[in-house]
Every structure is written in structure tokens, then in C-alpha cells.
TORKOL-4160 file (C-alpha; in steps of 0.2 Angstrom, whole numbers, padded with zeros to 4 digits, m for minus):
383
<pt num="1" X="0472" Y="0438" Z="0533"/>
<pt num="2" X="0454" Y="0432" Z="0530"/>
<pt num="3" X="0444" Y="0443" Z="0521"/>
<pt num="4" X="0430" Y="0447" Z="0506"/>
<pt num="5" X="0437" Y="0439" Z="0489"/>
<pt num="6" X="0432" Y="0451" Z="0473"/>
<pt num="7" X="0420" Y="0439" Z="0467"/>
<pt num="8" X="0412" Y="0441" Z="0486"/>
<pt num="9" X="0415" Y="0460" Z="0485"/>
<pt num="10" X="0407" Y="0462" Z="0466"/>
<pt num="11" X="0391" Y="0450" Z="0471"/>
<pt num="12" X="0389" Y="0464" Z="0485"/>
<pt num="13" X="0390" Y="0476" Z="0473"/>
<pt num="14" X="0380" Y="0469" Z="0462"/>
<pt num="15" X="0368" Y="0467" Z="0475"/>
<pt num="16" X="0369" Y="0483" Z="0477"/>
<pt num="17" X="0369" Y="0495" Z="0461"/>
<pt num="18" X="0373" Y="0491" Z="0444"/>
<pt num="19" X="0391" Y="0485" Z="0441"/>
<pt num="20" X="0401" Y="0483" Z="0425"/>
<pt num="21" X="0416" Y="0470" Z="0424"/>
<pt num="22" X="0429" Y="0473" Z="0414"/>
<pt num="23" X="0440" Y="0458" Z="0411"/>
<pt num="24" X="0457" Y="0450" Z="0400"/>
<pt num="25" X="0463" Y="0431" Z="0397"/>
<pt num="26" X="0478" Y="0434" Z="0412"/>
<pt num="27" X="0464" Y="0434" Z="0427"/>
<pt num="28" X="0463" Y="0452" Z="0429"/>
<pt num="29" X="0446" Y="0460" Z="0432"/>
<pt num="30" X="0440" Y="0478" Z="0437"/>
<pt num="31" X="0422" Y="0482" Z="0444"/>
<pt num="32" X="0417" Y="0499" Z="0438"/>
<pt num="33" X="0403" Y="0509" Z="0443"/>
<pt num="34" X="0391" Y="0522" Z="0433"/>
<pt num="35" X="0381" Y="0529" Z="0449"/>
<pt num="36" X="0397" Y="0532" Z="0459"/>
<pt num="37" X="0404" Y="0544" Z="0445"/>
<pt num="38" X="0411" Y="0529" Z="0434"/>
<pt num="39" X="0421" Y="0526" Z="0449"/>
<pt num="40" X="0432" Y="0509" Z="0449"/>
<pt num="41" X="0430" Y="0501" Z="0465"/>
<pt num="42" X="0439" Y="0486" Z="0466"/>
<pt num="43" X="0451" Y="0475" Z="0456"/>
<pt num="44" X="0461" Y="0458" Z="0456"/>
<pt num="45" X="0476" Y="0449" Z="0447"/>
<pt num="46" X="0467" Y="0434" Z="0450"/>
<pt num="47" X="0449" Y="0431" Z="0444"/>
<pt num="48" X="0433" Y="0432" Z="0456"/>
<pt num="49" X="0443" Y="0419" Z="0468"/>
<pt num="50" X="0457" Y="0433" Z="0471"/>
<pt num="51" X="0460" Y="0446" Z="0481"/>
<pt num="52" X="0452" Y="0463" Z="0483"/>
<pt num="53" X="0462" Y="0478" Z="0482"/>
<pt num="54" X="0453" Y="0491" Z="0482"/>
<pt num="55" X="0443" Y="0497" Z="0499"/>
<pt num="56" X="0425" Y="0496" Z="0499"/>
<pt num="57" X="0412" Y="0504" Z="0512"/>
<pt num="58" X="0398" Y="0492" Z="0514"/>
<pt num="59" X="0389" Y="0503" Z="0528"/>
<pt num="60" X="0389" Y="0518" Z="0515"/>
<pt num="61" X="0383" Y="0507" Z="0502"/>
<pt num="62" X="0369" Y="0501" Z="0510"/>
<pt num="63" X="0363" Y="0518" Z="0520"/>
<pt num="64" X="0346" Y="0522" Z="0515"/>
<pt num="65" X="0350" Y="0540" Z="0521"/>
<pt num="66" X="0362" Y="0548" Z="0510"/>
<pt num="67" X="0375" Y="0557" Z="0520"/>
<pt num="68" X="0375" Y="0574" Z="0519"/>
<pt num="69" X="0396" Y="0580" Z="0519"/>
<pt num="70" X="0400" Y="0565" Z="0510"/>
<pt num="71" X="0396" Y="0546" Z="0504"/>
<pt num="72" X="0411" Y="0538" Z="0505"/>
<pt num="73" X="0409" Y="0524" Z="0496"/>
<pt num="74" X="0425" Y="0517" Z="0492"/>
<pt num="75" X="0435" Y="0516" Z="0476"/>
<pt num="76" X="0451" Y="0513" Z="0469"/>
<pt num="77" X="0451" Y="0525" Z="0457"/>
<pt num="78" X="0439" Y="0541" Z="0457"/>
<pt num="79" X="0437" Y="0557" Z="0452"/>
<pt num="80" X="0436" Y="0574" Z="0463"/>
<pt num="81" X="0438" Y="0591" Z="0458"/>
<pt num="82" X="0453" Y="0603" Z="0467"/>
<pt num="83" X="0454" Y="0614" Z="0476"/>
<pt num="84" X="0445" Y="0607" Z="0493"/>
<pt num="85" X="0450" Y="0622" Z="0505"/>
<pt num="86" X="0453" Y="0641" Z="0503"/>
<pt num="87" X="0444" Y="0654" Z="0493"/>
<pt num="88" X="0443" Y="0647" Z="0479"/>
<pt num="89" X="0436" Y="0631" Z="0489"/>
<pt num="90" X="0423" Y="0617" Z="0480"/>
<pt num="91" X="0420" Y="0609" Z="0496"/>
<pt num="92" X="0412" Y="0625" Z="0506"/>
<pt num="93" X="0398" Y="0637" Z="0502"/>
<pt num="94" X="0401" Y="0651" Z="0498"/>
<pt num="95" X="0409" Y="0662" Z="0512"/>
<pt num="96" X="0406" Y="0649" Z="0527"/>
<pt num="97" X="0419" Y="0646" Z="0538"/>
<pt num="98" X="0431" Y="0631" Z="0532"/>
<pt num="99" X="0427" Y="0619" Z="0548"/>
<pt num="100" X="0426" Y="0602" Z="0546"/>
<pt num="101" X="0404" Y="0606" Z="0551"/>
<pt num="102" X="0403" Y="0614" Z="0534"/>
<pt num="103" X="0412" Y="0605" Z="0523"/>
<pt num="104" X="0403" Y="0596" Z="0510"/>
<pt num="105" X="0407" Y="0585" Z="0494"/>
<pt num="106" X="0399" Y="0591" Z="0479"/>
<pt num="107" X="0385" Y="0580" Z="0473"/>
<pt num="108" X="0393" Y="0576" Z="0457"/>
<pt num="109" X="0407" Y="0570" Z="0465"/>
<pt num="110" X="0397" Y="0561" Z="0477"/>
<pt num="111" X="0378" Y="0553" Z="0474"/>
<pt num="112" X="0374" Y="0558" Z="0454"/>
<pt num="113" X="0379" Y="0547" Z="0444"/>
<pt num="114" X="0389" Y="0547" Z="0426"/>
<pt num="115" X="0380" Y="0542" Z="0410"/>
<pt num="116" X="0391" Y="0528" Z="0400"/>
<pt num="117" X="0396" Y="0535" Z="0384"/>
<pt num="118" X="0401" Y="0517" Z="0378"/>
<pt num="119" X="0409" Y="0497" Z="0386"/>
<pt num="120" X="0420" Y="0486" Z="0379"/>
<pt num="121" X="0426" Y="0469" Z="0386"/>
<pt num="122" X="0441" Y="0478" Z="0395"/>
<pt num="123" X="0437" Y="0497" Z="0395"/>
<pt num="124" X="0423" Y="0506" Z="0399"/>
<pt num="125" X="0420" Y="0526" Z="0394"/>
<pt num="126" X="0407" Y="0539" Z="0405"/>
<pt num="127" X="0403" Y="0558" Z="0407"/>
<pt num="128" X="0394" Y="0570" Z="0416"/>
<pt num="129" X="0388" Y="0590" Z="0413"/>
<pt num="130" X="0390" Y="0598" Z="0430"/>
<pt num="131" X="0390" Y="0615" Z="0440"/>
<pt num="132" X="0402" Y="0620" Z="0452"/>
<pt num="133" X="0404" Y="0634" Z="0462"/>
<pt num="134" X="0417" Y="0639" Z="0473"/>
<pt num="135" X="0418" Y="0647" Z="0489"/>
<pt num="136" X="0423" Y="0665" Z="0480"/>
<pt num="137" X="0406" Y="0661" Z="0471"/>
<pt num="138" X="0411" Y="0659" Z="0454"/>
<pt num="139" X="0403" Y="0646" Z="0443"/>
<pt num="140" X="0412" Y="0633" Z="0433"/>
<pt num="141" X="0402" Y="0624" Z="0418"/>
<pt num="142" X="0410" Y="0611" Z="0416"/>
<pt num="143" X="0410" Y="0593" Z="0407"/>
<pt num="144" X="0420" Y="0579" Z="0415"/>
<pt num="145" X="0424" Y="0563" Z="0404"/>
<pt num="146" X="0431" Y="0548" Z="0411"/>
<pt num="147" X="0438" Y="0532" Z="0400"/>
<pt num="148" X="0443" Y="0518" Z="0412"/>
<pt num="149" X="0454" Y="0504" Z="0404"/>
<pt num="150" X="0463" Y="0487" Z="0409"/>
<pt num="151" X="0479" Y="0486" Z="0403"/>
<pt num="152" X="0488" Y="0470" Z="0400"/>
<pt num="153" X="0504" Y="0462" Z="0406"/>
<pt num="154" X="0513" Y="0470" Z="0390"/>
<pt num="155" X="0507" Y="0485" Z="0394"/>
<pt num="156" X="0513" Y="0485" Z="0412"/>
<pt num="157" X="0529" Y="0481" Z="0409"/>
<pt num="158" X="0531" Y="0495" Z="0397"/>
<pt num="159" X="0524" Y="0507" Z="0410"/>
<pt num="160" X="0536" Y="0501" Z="0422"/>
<pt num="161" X="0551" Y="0498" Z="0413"/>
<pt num="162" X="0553" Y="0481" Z="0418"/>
<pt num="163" X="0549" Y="0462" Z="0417"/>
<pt num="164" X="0532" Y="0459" Z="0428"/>
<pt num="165" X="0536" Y="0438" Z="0424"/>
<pt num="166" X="0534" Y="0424" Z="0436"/>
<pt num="167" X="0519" Y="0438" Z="0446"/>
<pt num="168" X="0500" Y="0438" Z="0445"/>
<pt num="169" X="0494" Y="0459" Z="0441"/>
<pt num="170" X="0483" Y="0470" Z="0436"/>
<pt num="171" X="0485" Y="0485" Z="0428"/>
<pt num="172" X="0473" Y="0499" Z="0425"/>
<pt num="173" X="0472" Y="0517" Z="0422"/>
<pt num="174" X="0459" Y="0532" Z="0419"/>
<pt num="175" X="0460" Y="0547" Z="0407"/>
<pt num="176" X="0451" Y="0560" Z="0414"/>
<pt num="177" X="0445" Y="0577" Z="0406"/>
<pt num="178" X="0439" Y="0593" Z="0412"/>
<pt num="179" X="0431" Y="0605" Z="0397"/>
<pt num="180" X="0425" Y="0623" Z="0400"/>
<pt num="181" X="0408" Y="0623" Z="0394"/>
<pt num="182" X="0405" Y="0641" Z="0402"/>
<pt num="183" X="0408" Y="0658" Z="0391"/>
<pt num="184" X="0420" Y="0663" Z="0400"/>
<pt num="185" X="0440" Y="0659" Z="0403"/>
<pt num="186" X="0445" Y="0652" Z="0420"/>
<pt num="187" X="0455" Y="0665" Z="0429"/>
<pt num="188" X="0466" Y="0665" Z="0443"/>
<pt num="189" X="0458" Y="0680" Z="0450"/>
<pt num="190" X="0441" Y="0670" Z="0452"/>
<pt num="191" X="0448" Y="0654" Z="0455"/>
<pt num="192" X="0456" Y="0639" Z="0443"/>
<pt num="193" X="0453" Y="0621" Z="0446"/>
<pt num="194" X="0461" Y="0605" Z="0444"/>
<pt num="195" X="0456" Y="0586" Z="0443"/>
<pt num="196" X="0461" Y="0576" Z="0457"/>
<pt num="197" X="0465" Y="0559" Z="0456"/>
<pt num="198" X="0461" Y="0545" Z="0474"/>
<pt num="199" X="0466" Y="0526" Z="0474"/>
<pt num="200" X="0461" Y="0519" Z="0490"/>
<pt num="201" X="0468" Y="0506" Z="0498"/>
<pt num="202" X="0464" Y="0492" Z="0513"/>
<pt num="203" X="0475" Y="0498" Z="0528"/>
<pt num="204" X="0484" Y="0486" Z="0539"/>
<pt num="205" X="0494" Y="0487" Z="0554"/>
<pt num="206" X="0513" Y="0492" Z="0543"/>
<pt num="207" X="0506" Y="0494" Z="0525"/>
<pt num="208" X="0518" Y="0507" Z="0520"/>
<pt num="209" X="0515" Y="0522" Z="0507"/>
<pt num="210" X="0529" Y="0524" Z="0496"/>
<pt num="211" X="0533" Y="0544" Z="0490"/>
<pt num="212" X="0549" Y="0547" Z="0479"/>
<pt num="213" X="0554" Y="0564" Z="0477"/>
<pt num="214" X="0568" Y="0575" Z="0470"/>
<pt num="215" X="0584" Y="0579" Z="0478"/>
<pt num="216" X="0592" Y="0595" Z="0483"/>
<pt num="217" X="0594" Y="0610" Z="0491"/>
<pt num="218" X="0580" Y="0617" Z="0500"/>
<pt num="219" X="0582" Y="0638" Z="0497"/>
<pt num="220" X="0580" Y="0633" Z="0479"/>
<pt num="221" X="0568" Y="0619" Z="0479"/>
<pt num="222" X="0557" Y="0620" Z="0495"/>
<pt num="223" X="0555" Y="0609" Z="0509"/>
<pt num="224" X="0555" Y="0590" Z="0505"/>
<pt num="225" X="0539" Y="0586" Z="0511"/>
<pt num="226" X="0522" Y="0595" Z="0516"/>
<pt num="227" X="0517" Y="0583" Z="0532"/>
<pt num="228" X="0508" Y="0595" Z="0543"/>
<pt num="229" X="0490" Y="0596" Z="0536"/>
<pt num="230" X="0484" Y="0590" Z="0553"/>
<pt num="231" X="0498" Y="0590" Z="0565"/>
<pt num="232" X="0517" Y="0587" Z="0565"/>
<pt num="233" X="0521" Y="0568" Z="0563"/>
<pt num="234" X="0535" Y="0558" Z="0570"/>
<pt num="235" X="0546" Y="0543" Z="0566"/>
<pt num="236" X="0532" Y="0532" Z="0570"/>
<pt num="237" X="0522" Y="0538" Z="0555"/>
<pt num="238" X="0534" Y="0546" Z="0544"/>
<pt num="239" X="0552" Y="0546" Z="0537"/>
<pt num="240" X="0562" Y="0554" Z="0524"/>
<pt num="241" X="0578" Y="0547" Z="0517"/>
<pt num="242" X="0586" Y="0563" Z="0509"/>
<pt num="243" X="0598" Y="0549" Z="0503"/>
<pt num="244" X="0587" Y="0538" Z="0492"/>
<pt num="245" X="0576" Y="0551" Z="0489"/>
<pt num="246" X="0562" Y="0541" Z="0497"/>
<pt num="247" X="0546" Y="0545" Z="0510"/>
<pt num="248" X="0539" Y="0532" Z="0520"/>
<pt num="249" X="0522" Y="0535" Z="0527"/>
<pt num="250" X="0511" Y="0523" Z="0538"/>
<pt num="251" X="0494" Y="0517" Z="0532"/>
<pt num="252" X="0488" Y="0508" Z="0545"/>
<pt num="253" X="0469" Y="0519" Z="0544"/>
<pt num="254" X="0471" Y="0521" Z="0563"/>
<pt num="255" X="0478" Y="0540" Z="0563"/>
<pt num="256" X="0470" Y="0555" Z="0551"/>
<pt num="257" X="0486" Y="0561" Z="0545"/>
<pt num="258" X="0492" Y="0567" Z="0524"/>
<pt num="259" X="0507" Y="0573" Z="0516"/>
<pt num="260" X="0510" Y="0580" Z="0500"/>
<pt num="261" X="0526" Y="0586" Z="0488"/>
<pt num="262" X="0526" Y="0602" Z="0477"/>
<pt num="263" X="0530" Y="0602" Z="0460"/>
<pt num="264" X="0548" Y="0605" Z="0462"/>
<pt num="265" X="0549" Y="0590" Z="0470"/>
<pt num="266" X="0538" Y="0575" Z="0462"/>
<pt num="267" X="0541" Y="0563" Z="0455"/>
<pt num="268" X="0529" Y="0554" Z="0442"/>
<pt num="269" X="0524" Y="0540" Z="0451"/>
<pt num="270" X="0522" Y="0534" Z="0471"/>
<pt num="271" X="0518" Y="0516" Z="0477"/>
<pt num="272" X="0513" Y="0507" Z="0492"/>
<pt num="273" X="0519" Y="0488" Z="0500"/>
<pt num="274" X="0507" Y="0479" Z="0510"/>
<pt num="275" X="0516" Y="0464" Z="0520"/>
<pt num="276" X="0502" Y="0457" Z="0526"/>
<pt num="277" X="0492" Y="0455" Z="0511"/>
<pt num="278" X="0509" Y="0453" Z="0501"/>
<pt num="279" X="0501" Y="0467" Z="0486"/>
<pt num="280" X="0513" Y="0479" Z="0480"/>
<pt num="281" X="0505" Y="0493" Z="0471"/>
<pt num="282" X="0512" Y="0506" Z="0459"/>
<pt num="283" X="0505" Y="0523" Z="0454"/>
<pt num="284" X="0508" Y="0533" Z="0440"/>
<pt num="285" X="0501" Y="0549" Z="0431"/>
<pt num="286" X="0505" Y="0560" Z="0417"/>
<pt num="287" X="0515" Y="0573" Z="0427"/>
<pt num="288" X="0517" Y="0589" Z="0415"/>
<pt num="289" X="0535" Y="0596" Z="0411"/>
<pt num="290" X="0528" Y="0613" Z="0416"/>
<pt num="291" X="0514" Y="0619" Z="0427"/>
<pt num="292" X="0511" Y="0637" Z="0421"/>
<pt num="293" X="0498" Y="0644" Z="0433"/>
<pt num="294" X="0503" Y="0632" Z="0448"/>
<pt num="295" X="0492" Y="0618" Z="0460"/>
<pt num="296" X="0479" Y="0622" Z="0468"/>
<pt num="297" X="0481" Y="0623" Z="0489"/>
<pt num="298" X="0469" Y="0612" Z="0498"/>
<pt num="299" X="0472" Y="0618" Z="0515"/>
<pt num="300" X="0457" Y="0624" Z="0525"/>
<pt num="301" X="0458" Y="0643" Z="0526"/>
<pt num="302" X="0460" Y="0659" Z="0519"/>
<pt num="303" X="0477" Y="0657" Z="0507"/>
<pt num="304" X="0491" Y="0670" Z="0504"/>
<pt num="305" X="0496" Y="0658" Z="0489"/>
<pt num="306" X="0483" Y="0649" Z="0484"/>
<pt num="307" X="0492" Y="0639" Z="0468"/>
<pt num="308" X="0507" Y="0633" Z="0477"/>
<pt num="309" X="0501" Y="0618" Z="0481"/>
<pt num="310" X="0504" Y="0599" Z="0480"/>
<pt num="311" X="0505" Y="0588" Z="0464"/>
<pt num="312" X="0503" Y="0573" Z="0475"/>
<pt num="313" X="0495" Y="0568" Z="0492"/>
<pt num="314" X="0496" Y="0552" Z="0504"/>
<pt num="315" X="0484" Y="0553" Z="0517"/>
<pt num="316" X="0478" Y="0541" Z="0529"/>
<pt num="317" X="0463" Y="0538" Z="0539"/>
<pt num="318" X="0457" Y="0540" Z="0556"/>
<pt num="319" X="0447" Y="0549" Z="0570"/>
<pt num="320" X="0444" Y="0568" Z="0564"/>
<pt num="321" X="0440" Y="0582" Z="0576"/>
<pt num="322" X="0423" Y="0578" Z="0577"/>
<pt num="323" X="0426" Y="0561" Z="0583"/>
<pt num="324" X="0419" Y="0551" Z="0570"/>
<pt num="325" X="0429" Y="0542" Z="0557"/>
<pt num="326" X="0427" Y="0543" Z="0536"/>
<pt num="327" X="0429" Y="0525" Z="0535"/>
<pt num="328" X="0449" Y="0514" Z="0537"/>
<pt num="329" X="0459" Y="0517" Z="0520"/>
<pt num="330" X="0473" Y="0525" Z="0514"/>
<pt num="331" X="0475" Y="0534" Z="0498"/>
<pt num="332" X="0487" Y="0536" Z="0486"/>
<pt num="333" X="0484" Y="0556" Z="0474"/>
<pt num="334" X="0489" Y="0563" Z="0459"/>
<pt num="335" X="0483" Y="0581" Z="0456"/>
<pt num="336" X="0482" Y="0590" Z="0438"/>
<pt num="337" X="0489" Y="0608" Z="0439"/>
<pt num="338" X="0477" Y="0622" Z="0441"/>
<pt num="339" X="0468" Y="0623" Z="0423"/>
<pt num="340" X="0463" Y="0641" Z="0418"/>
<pt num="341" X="0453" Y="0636" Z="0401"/>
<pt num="342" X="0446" Y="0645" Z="0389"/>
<pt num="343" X="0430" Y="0642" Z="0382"/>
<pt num="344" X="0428" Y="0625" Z="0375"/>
<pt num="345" X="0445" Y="0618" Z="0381"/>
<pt num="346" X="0452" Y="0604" Z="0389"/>
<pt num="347" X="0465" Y="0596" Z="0400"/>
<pt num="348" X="0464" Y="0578" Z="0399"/>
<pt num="349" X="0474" Y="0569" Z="0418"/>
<pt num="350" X="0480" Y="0549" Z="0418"/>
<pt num="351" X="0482" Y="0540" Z="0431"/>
<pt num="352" X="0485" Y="0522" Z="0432"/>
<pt num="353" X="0485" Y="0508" Z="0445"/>
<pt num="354" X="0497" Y="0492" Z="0443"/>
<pt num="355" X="0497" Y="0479" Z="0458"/>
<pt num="356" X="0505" Y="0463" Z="0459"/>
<pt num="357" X="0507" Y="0447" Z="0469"/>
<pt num="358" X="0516" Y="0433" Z="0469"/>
<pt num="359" X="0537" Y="0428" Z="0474"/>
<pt num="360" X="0543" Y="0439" Z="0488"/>
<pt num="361" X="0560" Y="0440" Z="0480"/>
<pt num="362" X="0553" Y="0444" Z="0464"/>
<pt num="363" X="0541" Y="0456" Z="0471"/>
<pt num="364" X="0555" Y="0464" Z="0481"/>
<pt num="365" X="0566" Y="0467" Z="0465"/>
<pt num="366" X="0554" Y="0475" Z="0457"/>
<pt num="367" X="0551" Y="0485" Z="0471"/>
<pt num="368" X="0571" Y="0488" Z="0471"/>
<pt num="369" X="0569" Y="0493" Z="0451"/>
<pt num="370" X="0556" Y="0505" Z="0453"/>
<pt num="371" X="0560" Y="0512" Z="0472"/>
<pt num="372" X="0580" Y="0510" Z="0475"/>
<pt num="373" X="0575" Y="0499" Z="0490"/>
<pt num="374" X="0570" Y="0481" Z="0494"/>
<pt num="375" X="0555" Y="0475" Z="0504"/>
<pt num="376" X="0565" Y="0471" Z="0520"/>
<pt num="377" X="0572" Y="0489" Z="0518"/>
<pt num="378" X="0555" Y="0496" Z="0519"/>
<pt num="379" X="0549" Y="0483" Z="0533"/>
<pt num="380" X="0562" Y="0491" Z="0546"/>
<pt num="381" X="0557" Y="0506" Z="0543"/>
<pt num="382" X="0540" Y="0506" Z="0554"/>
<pt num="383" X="0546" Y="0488" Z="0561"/>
């Protein structure tokens, strides 16, 4: 598969808007962007001559005319604000009718920049004052922070619980904070919010999302999965083995489609295996041992319940009901729960990236370890 190195990808960049590249002795390297809300955009186990994980949209880099629903400009890991739908919305004005022609990213989240707090050789810290409100017109003052850092080998191994040795990596992650700088408490009667963490990756024709999740009875657990958003999918594009506890979800960037778990159901981590570029990528986030006021629902309309939502989301791109097409990614999301702050508080949401290369049979053993199942496994599932 021939396509742009990092070092071709960070020159564009660099072309483009100032870049900051954090680096370490073992080859990894991250290319992290102030103006696009301190925003990682692309890494590599290998140095500038090595692959490119993370998606990058040159045509919304370069448009002279900033879009007005949304500048998707890529990024492997960056920050958005829940909820997107409902009545307590951050994604519509207020009272409009939650169609895809109203719909609308918040500037902060989208073409103001971050300020850089401080930089170091391998992490990078930024922040940003903002105004948010939802569709139930309730403002939220908040303060968001983010500290991006890359992680060694040592530190991935520890992550993961196992020996990374003999595999080319890198390993990065983000601690992300949401204060209440308002005088008053966030309630669920005028809405909570949450930060919402999106890796996003290159698609190809069998890249397969990983979802583990927690066995058991659904009267006392809830479904499995949440795989409706737009449109029942079938064994072509999803699968659930209730056995293994796994979910397997095409990212081929061909068909808009999402899924998402619940709380009762997630599991700390999700991943993704990409034969064709040979990158297995592992997720992780700080998932809480409780969740007092719930996750905030992102569908589109008027909810009934609007914090029983999803802690995590895979969706993948494709035409939308207008026709048009955001870009061709996937993305692998971890949600915060719903955060009712008082005055002055914080919740503080990690979420960190590790993606390696190298020996297929290493590769699929660490992909055994960490999933229950082996890269062939995976393969004939969407084979």
C-alpha cells in the first residue's frame, strides 16, 4: 500500500499551520497542533520515514473557506464536548430541528485554536476558555486543558500488561479536563456534559474495529451493543461473539455506520487490526468504577433518557443523507460520564493511543493477549 510517510505528512502540515513534534530515542514521533485545539494528528513508531497512522484531510487543510457544519481536519486524537443530539445538544441552536442541515460543530471544537500552556521534547500542554450553549439554551463556562504525552516502550508495556519486544510502537495518550468556570452547578435538569475522546484512523478494505465488552444476561444488563444509529447492520459489517465477548466492526470508510456499548457493558479499552497496512492499534481510557449521573445520549432527537448513553463509540465513514461525505476514516471513542460540576470543579478524561508493527506472529499474540483471539481469527470474520 503506497502512500504519504509522516515526514511527508508533517512537511504538509508544516506547510500548512504551525506544528509541534514531540519525539523519544525509540523512533516514535507525534505531530501536534495548537490551531486545531492541540489536536494530535499523526504519529509513527518509525521516525519521519515511517508510516502514518493517523487520517489527515488535506482538502480541509487547505480550503480557504472555512466550512460552516464542520472542518474536519483530521486527527488521531481530539477533543469534543458531549452530548451531539437531544435537548441538551452542543451541536444544534437552540430549539432547531436536529437534521443533518442544522447541525454545526462548535467553533472551539473546530477552527479556534488552543493557547500552549508549556512543550517539552516528548509532551506538549494547551488550554482554552470557552462558551457553550446547548440546544435547551443553557450556557456552560467552561475551561478545557489538554496535556498530550509520548509514552515510551516501558510505559506501553505496563499499559498493556505485556511484553511489546521484537515490535516497532508508539504510545501516546492525552489527559483532558473540563472545569466549570460558571456560578452555577451543572444540573441534569439544564443539561450535563461530558468530554468526548476521537482517534481516527486510515480505512481500508477489511481494517477491522475491535469492541470487547461484558458478558451476561440481557434483562439485567441491556443489550450487547447499540448498532442502530443509522440503520440496522448485517454480517457484512458487524458481528458479536457473545462467547469471547468480542465485536467486530468494518472500517472500510465506504458505509456511514456507528455502534456504541453502555456502561454496563464496556470494557476499558477497544482496538483495531489493519491487514493491509499490518498496524494494530490499542485504545485505552480511564473508565470510572461508577458513573453517578449517567452518559450523555448522542442521538438526534428529543430523548426520553437522555443520560443512558454510550461510554464508547466506533463509527465509520461514508455517504450521509445529504450525499456528501465527511471525509474516509474510522474512529475509535471513549466518552467521560455526564459531569454535573459545581463551581470551580474538574473532571480530568485519559485516553491513550499504542500502535505497533512489525512480526505477524508477534503481532497476532499480542493481539491474542489483549483480545482472546488471533489475527487470522479476526481476518475470517469479514473475509
Amino acid at each position: 500500500m503506497s502512500e504519504k510517510t509522516f515526514g511527508e505528512d508533517l512537511e504538509f502540515l508544516q506547510r500548512h499551520v504551525k506544528t509541534i513534534v514531540l519525539s523519544n530515542d525509540e523512533g516514535a514521533q507525534l505531530a501536534v497542533v495548537a490551531a486545531y485545539q492541540g489536536r494530535t494528528m499523526t504519529s509513527t513508531s518509525q521516525g519521519t520515514g515511517g508510516t502514518s497512522y493517523g487520517y489527515i484531510n488535506y482538502d480541509a487543510i487547505t480550503n480557504v473557506e472555512p466550512d460552516p457544519q464542520i472542518n474536519l481536519y483530521g486527527g488521531e486524537d481530539r477533543m469534543w464536548i458531549s452530548p451531539e443530539g437531544g435537548q441538551y445538544s452542543l451541536f444544534f441552536d437552540p430549539g432547531v430541528e436536529m437534521v443533518y442541515a442544522n447541525w454545526r460543530t462548535p467553533a472551539c471544537l473546530d477552527t479556534e485554536p488552543f493557547e500552549v500552556v508549556s512543550q517539552s521534547e516528548n509532551s506538549a500542554a494547551f488550554t482554552r476558555h470557552a462558551t457553550l450553549t446547548n440546544w435547551s439554551k443553557f450556557d456552560f463556562h467552561v475551561r478545557m486543558d489538554r496535556v498530550v504525552a509520548l509514552l515510551n516502550r516501558q510505559a506501553a508495556e505496563r499499559h498493556l500488561g505485556v511484553s511489546l519486544e521484537g515490535l516497532s510502537l508508539v504510545a501516546h495518550e492525552s489527559r483532558n479536563t473540563l472545569t466549570n468556570l460558571g456560578n452555577s452547578a451543572w444540573e441534569p435538569e439544564t443539561g450535563l456534559i461530558g468530554i468526548w475522546m476521537l482517534c481516527m484512523n486510515k480505512p481500508s478494505p477489511k481494517a477491522t474495529l475491535l469492541v470487547p465488552f461484558k458478558t451476561g444476561p440481557v434483562d439485567s444488563m441491556g443489550p450487547v451493543v447499540n448498532a442502530d444509529y443509522f440503520g440496522q447492520l448485517d454480517e457484512s459489517r458487524l458481528r458479536v461473539d457473545k462467547k469471547t465477548g468480542l465485536i467486530y466492526f468494518l472500517g472500510d470508510g465506504n458505509m456511514r455506520s456507528k455502534l456504541g456499548l453502555t456502561f454496563s457493558r464496556v470494557q476499558s479499552y477497544v482496538g483495531s487490526w489493519d491487514k493491509e497496512r499490518g498496524v494494530l492499534s490499542i485504545v485505552q481510557f480511564n473508565l470510572p468504577d461508577s458513573a453517578p449521573h449517567g452518559y450523555n445520549n448522542n442521538l438526534w432527537q428529543f430523548q426520553k433518557n437522555p443520560y443512558e448513553g454510550d461510554v464508547i463509540n466506533g463509527y465509520n465513514d461514508g455517504p450521509n443523507e445529504s450525499g456528501g461525505q465527511l471525509g474516509g476514516f474510522f474512529e475509535l471513542e471513549t466518552i467521560s460520564p455526564a459531569l454535573a460540576l459545581a463551581p470551580g470543579d474538574s473532571y480530568t478524561h485519559v485516553h491513550r493511543t499504542i500502535r505497533m508493527e512489525g512480526d505477524r506472529g508477534l503481532l497476532s499474540l499480542i493481539s491474542s493477549r489483549v483480545f482472546g483471539v488471533t489475527l487470522d481469527e479476526i481476518e475470517r470474520k469479514f473475509g
